[in-house]
N, C-alpha and C positions, 0 to 999 in steps of 0.2 A: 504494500500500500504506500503510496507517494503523499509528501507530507504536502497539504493545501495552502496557499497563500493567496491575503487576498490585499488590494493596495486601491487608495484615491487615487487618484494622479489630475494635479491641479495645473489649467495653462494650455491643455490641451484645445485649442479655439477653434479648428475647423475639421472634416471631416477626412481631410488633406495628413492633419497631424496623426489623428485617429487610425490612419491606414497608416503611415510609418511604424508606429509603437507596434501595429497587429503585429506586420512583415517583422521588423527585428525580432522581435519574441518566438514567432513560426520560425524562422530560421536558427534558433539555437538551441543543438543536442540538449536532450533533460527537461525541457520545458512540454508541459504534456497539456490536454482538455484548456487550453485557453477560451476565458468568456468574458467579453467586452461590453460593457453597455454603456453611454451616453447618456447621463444625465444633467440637470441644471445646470451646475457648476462645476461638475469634474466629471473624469470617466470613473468608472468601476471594475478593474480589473480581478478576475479570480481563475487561479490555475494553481496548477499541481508541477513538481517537481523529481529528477531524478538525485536524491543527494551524492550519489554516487558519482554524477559529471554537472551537477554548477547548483549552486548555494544560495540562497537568500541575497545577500549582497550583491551578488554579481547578476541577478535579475532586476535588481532598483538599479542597476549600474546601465544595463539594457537600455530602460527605459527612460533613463536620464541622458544617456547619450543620444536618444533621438531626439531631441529638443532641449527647451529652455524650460522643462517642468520640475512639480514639485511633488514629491512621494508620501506618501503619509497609507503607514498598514494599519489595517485592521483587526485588530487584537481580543475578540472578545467584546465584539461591540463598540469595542473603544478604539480611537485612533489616535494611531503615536508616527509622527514623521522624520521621516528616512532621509538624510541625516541629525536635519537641525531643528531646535524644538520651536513649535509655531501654536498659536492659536485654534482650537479645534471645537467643531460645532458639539457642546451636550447634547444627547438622545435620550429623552426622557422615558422613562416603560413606562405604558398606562398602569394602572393599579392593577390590581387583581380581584374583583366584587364577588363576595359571595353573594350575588343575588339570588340564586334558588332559595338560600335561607332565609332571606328576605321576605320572599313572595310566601311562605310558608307559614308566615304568622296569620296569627288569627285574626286581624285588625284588617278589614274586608279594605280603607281607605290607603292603608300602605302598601297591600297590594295592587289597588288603582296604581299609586305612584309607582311601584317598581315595574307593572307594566308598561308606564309611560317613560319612564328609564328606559325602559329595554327597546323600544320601538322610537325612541329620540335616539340612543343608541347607533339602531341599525342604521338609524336616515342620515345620521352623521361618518359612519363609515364607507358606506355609500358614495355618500360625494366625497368624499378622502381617498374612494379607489377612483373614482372616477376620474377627479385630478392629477392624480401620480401616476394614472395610466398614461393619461394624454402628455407627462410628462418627460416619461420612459417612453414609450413606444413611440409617440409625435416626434419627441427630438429623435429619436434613431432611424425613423421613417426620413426623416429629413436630412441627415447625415448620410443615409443611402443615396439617397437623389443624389446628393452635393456629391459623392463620391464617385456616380453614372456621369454624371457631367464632365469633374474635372479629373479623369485618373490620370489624363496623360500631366496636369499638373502640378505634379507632387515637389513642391520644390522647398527644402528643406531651408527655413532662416539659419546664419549663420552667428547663431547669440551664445549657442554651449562651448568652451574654449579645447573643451575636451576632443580627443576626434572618434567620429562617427560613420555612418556608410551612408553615404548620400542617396536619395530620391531619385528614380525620374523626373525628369521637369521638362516644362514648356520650353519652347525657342528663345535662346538667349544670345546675346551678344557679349563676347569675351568683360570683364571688368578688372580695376586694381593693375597695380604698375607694372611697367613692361619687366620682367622678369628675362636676367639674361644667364642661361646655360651654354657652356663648352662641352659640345657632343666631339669624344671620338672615338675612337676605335674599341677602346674599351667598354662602350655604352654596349645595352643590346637596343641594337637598332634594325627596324623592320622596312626595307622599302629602298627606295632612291638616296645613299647616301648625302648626297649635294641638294634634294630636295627643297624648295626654297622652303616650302610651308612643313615645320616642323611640329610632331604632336607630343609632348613630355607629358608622360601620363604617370603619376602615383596612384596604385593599387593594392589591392589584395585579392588575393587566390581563394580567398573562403567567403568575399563579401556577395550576396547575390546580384546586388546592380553592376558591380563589375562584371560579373557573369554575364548580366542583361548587354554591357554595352560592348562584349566583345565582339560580336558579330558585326558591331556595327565600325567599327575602324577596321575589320578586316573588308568590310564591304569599301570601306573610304579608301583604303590602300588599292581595291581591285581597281575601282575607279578612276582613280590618280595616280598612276604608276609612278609615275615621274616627279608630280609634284610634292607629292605628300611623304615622309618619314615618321614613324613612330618609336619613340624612345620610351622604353618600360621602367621606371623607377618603383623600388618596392616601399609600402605603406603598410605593415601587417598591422590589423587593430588589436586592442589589447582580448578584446572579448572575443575571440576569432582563437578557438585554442590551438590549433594547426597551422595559422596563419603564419607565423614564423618560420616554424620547419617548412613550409610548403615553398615559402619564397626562398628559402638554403637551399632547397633539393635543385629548383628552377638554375639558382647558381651553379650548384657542381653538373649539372645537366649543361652549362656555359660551358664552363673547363672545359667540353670536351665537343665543344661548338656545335651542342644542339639546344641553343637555350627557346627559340621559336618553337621547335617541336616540342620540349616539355612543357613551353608553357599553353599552346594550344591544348595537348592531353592532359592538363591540371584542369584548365576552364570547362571542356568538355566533361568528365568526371566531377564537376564541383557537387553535382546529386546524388551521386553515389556515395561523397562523406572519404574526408582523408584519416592517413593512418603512414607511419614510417612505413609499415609493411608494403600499404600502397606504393607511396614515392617508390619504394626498391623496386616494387615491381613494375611499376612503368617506368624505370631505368632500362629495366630489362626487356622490356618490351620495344624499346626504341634503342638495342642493341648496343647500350650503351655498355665501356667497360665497368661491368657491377662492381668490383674489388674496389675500383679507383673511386666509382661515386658511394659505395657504401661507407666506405673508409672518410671520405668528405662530411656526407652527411653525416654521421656519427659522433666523430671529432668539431661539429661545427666548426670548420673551416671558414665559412663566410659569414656568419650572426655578425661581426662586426660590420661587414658592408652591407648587412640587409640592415641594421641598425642608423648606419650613418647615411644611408638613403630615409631614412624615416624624419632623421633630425634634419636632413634638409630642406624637406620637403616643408615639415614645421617652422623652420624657418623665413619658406617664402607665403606662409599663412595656407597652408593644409592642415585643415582639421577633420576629415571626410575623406571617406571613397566614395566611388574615381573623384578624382581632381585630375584635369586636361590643362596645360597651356597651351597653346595654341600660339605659336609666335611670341610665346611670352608671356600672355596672356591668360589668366584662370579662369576654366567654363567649370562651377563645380557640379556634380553630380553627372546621371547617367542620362544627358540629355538626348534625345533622337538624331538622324542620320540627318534628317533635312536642317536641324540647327547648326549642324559641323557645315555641310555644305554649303550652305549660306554664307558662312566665316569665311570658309576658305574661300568661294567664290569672288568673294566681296578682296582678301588679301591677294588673290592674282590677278585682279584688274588694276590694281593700286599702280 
């Protein structure tokens, strides 16, 4: 039996946020029977856990890294918040009336009254469900709509300092200062080396809109053979327990100059769920020599360059996957094909 948690989460303003927090939650091992409801002022999270792969802490961690929210669990009616202590609503119980004993006395006028209790009673809870129906299911009938409307834009503000795995989003235009990278040979680079329009992408292997947006820079590469180059910088997030070793494995699969091939076959498998035993064996599947890359992975050989890619990335204000420059430029999240196109279009006319 998996132990239940259940949590407020304040801040949550549109139906846009409400589908981030779902997505990150669905996508992390141990997290089981997720149930979301929208109401008034907060959502209402309640799910179960495996304590074997992820903890208490690191699902407030979850859901804090998708936004600018505030957590407050549910403890026995009472709510106590995750981290810092705040202000929280009383819930008062109704009493508990022995009115059958009531109605039971001999005094024919006091049982008048305790039936006029009991029938003020019902007309009173009545319109109490009737209200908090319309107030639950209206708001979440509405937050459907909004959510039919706008899926394609999901676009994450950029208010939590912590980093995150960014949304799909609407068509955007690159922002924030030109950003200047020295690509050489030691980059992995996909495409037209000399390419004028260059794409510096920080990711990760376990985040799923990175998954979402790789088909679509291989689709931009088919496109633009010539114009376009893609440079892969690694981003593992903290909550992504693989994400580390996945971007190591991708390295030592470099060493031996098939870093393209392993990292298509990581993205490709990201639903099947990683495991060292994986990595080895899609080494070994792309013929690679196993002694040399197991021996690699092993010893972490590269955690420091998959690291000091993370701190640079941090550095030019990544806090999210993907993060794209674009000439420089930062388009965050996993925006569609027609918004790249657009960029670039607009940078080869220039």
């Amino acid at each position: 039996m998996h132990p239940k948690l259940n949590f407020k989460v304040f801040g949550v303003d549109n139906s846009d946020d409400l589908k981030i927090v779902e997505e990150n939650l669905k996508s992390q091992d141990g997290i089981k029977n997720i149930k979301i409801a929208q109401l008034k002022n907060y959502i209402d999270i309640k799910l179960d856990v495996e304590e074997n792969k992820i903890n208490k802490q690191q699902v407030v961690d979850i859901i804090k890294l998708s936004g600018d929210f505030r957590v407050e669990e549910l403890l026995d009616n009472k709510t106590m918040e995750v981290p810092d202590k705040s202000k929280t609503t009383t819930v008062h119980p109704v009493p508990n009336l022995n009115l059958t004993n009531l109605a039971e006395q001999e005094n024919p006028s006091k049982t008048f009254f305790v039936w006029g209790l009991l029938v003020g009673f019902s007309i009173v809870s009545l319109f109490i469900n009737i209200v908090f129906g319309y107030l639950l299911f209206g708001s979440s009938a509405s937050a459907s709509q909004k959510g039919t409307v706008s899926a394609n834009n999901n676009q994450v503000a950029v208010n939590n300092p912590q980093p995150r795995q960014q949304a799909p989003s609407a068509p955007v235009q690159p922002s924030g200062p030109v950003q200047e990278f020295k690509i050489t040979k030691n980059d992995n680079v996909r495409g037209n080396f000399n390419a004028p329009i260059t794409l510096v992408e920080y990711s990760d292997f376990e985040c799923p809109y990175c998954g979402k947006i790789y088909p679509t820079f291989k689709q931009l590469l088919n496109d633009y053979p010539n114009q376009v180059r893609l440079v892969y910088k690694y981003f593992p997030l903290s909550f992504h327990p693989n994400a580390q070793k996945a971007a190591e494995a991708a390295e030592c699969a470099s060493e031996q100059g098939k870093f393209w091939e392993y990292h298509d076959t990581l993205f490709d498998n990201q639903q099947n769920g990683f495991s060292i035993t994986n990595f080895k064996q899609w080494a070994k599947d792309l013929n690679l020599n196993t002694s040399k890359f197991n021996d690699c992975l092993d010893t972490g050989k590269y955690a420091s360059k998959v690291q000091a890619d993370e701190a640079d990335g941090q550095n030019r204000g990544v806090n999210g996957t993907p993060a794209t420059f674009v000439n420089g430029q930062l388009i965050s999240g996993a925006v569609p094909y027609e918004s790249f196109k657009s960029v670039i279009d607009q940078l080869l006319t220039k």
